[in-house]
C-alpha positions in Angstrom: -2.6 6.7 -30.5 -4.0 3.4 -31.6 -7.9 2.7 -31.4 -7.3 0.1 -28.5 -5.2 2.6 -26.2 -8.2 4.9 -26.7 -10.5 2.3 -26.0 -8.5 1.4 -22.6 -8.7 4.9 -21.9 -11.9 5.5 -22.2 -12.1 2.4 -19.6 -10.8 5.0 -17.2 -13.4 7.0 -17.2 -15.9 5.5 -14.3 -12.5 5.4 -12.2 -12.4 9.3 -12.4 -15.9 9.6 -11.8 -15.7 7.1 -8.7 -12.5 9.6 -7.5 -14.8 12.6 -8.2 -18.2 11.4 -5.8 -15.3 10.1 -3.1 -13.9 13.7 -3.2 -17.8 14.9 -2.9 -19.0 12.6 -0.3 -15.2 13.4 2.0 -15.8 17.0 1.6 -19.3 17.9 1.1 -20.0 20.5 4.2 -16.9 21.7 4.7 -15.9 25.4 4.7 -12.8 27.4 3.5 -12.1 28.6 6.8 -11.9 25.1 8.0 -9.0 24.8 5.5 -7.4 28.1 6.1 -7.1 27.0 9.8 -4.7 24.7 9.3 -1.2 25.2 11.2 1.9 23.5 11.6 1.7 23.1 15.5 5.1 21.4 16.1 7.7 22.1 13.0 10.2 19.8 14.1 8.1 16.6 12.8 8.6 17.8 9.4 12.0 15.7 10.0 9.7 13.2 10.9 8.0 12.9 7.9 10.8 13.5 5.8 12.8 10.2 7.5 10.0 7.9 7.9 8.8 8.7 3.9 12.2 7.8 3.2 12.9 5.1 5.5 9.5 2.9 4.9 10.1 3.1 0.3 14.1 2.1 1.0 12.9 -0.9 3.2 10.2 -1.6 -0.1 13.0 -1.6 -3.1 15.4 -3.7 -0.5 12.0 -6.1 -0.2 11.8 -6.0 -3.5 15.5 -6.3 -4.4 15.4 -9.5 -2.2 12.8 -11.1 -4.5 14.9 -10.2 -7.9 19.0 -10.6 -6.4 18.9 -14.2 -7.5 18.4 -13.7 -10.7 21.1 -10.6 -10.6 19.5 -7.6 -10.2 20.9 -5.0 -8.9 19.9 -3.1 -5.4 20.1 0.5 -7.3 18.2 -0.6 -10.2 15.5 -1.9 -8.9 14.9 1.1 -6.0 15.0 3.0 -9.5 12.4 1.1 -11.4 10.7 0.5 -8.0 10.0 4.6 -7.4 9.8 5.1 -11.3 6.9 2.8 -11.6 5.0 4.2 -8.1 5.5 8.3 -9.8 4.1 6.5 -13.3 1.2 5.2 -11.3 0.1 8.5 -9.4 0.0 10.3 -12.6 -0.8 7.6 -15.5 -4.2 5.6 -15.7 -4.2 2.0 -16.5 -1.4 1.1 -13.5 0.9 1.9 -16.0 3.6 1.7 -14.0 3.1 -1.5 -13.0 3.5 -2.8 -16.4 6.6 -0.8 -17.3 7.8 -2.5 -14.5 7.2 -5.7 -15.6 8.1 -4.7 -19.4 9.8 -2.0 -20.2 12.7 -2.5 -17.5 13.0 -6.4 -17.2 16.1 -5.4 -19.0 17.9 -3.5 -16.6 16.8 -6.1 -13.9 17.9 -8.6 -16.0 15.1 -11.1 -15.9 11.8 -12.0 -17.7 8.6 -10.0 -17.4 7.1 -13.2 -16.2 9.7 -13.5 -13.1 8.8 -9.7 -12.7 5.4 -9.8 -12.8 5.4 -13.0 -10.0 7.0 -10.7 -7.7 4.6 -8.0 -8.3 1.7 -10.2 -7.4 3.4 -11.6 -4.2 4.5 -8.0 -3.1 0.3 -7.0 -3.4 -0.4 -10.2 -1.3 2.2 -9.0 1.5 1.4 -5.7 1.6 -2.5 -6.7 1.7 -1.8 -9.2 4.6 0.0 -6.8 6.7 -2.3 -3.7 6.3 -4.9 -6.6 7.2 -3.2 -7.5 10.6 -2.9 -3.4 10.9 -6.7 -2.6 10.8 -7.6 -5.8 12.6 -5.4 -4.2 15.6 -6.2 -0.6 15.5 -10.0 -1.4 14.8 -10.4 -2.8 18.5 -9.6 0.6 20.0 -12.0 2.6 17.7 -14.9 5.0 19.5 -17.2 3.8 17.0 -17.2 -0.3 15.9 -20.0 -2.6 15.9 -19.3 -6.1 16.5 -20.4 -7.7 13.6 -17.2 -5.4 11.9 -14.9 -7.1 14.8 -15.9 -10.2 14.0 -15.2 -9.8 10.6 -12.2 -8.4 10.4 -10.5 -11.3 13.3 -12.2 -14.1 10.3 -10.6 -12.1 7.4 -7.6 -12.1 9.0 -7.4 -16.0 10.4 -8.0 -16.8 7.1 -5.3 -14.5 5.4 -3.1 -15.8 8.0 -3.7 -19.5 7.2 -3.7 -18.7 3.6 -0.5 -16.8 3.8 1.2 -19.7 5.5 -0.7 -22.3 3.1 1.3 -20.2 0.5 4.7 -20.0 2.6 5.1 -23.7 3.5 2.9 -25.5 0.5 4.1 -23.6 -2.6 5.8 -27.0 -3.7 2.7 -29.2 -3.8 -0.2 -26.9 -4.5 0.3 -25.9 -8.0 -1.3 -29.0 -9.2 -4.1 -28.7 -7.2 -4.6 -24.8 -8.1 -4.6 -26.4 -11.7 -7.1 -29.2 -11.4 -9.1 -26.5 -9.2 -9.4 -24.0 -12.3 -9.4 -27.0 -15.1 -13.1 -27.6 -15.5 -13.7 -23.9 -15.8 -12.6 -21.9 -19.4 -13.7 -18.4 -17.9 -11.1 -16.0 -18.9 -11.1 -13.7 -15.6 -10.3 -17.0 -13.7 -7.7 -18.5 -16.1 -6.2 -14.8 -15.1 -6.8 -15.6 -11.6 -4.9 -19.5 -12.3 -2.0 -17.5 -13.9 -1.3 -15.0 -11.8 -1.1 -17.7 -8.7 1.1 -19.8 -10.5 2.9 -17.2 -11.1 3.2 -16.5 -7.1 3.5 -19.8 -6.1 6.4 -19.8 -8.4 8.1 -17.0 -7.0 7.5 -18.1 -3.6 9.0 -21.5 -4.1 12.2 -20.1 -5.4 12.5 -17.7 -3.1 12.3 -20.6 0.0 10.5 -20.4 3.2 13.2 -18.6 4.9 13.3 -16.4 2.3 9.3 -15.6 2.2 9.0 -15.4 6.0 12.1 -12.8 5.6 9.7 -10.8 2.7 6.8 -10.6 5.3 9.3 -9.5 7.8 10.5 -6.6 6.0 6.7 -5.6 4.9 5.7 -5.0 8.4 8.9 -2.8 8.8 8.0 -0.9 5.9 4.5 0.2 7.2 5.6 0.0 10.7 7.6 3.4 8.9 4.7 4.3 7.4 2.6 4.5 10.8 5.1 6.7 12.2 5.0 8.8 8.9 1.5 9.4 9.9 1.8 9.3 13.8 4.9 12.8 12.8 2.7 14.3 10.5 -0.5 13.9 13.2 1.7 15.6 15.3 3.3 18.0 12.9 -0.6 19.5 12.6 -1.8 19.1 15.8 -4.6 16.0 15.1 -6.1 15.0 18.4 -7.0 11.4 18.1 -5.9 8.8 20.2 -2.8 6.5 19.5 -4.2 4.1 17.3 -6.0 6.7 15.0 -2.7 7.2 12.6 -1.9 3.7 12.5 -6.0 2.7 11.5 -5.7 5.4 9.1 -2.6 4.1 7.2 -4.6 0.5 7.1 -7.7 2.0 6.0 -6.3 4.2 3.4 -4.0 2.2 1.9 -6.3 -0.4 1.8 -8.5 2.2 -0.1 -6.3 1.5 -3.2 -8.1 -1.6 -3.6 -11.5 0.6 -4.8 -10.5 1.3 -8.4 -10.3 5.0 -9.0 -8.3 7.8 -10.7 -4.2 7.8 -10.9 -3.2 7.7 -7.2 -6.1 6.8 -5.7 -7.3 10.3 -5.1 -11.1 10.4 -3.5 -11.1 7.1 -1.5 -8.0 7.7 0.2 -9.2 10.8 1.6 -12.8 9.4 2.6 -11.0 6.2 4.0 -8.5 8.5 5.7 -11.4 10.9 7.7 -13.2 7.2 8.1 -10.5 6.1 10.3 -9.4 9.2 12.2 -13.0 9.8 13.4 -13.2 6.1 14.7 -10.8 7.4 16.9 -11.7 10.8 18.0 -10.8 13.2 15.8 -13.4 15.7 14.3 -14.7 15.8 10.8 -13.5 18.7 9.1 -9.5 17.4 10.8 -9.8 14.2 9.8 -10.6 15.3 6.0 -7.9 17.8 6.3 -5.0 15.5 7.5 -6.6 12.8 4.8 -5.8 15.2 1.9 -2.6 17.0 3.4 -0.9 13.2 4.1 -2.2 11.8 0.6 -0.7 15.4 -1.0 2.7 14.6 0.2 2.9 11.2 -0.3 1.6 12.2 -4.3 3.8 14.4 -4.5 7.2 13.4 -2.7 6.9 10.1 -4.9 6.7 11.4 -7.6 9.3 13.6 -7.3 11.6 11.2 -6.2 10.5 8.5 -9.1 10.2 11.0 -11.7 13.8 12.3 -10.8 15.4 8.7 -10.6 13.5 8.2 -14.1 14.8 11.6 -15.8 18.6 11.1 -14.1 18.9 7.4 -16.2 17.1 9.0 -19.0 19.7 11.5 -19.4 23.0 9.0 -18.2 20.9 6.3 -21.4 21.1 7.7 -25.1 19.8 4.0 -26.3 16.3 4.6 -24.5 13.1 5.5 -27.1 11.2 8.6 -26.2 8.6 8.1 -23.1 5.7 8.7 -25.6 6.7 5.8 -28.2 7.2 3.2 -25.0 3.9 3.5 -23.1 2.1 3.0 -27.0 4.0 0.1 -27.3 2.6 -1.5 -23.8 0.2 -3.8 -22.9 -2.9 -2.0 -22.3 -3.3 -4.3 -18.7 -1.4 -6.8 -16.7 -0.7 -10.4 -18.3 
């Protein structure tokens, strides 16, 4: 291993630590029993689960597909190199799936890690924008809210929607004015900031308004899934919390991701998880429960279902290097 991969490693440290006091703070209190307690209440959501998990990631690849198919990319390559790169960020550090993503398989998607990495960026800004609109809903039904958070969250949200549109409509003409914007400045965190919106106003003006309104179309359907992946498995256990409490949850834990932390988030989904699900009636020790059961199977279906996809074209590929030899060769971080 080369110094700077340790070096980059060693970066990951505070995010383990950060995932550690998360895990503390969700679960400090509780007792074995109140873990031993748990019961599947209603077995017959476990189809539930099962669907909506595998209706809200094939809705994901096809938005993602959408964003590659002019340049020729294939549907079943990119839901493969979509799922490998989730199971390589659950259980790498660094987001390294993310960047063999954007490197190691621009081949099989045949286009540039640039074009990748533009569609990357624009599929965080939908997913961000619609688990936005999510919380701003499902906040005004909470037990617990002051108004000052209310407030908030409608601003946030007017201005995501107006910057989301900004984006949609005026990717032609603003990529001037985002250069003269970050000209005068020769901070390298913003030139980073400068590149990687050029880099989504570039995708965005390819893919055509049509085609971008379609994109934010097919994100709401994938966590519409995704709320009723949570609302099956509330059921499946037997959470009492109102109907908005699963959908809040899947905002406020997914949103959670933002924190920087271990490999797949663990710690701040769970506290964001019990945050949201006692908003809306449930009780501590159930909330923190269903936080770590939902955030368990989503860990560990994924991962499963990337890892396989990645070992299945691993065996079919004898001109592929060993795992190992790849991820040395990487960029330690995003361009």
């Amino acid at each position: 291993m080369t110094r700077e991969r340790r070096l980059s490693l060693l970066k990951t440290l505070p995010g383990f630590l950060i995932s550690a006091f998360f895990l503390w703070f969700t679960f400090k209190g509780f007792k074995l029993a109140d873990f031993k307690n748990v019961r599947l209440e209603a077995p017959i959501w476990i189809a539930g689960v099962v669907v909506f998990s595998v209706a809200g990631y094939t809705v994901r690849c096809y938005r993602w597909w959408r964003m590659l198919r002019s340049v020729g990319a294939r549907f079943s390559a990119c839901a493969r190199v979509f799922m490998t790169s989730l199971a390589a960020n659950n259980i790498l550090p660094l987001r390294i799936g993310d960047v063999m993503r954007i490197f190691t398989y621009s081949g099989d998607l045949n286009a540039t890690p640039s074009i990748i990495l533009s569609t990357v960026i624009l599929e965080k800004l939908l997913d961000i924008f619609t688990l936005a609109i999510l919380f701003v809903v499902t906040i005004h039904f909470s037990k617990d809210v002051s108004q000052h958070l209310l407030v908030g969250a409608e601003v946030g949200i007017a201005v995501s929607t107006v910057g989301l549109l900004v984006l949609v409509f005026g990717a032609r003409v603003l990529e001037q004015p985002v250069k003269r914007l970050f000209a005068r400045t020769k901070n390298e965190k913003l030139a980073k900031l400068e590149h990687w919106l050029l880099l989504a106003l570039d995708c965005i003006r390819q893919i055509g308004v049509l085609g971008t309104l379609g994109l934010v179309g097919y994100s709401f359907v994938a966590w519409f899934f995704e709320g009723l992946l949570y609302v099956s498995a509330a059921h499946l256990v037997g959470l009492q919390t109102d109907w908005a409490g699963p959908w809040q949850a899947v905002a406020q834990a997914n949103l959670s991701f933002l924190i920087p932390s271990s490999p797949g988030g663990i710690g701040p989904f769970e506290w964001a998880c019990k945050d949201a699900l006692i908003r809306h009636g449930a009780t501590v020790s159930s909330g923190g429960i269903f936080g770590l059961l939902i955030h368990a199977w989503l860990l560990v279906s994924i991962t499963a279902v990337g890892g396989g996809m990645f070992l299945i074209h691993r065996f079919q590929s004898s001109r592929r290097k060993p795992l190992l030899v790849e991820i040395e060769t990487l960029p330690t971080a995003l361009p």
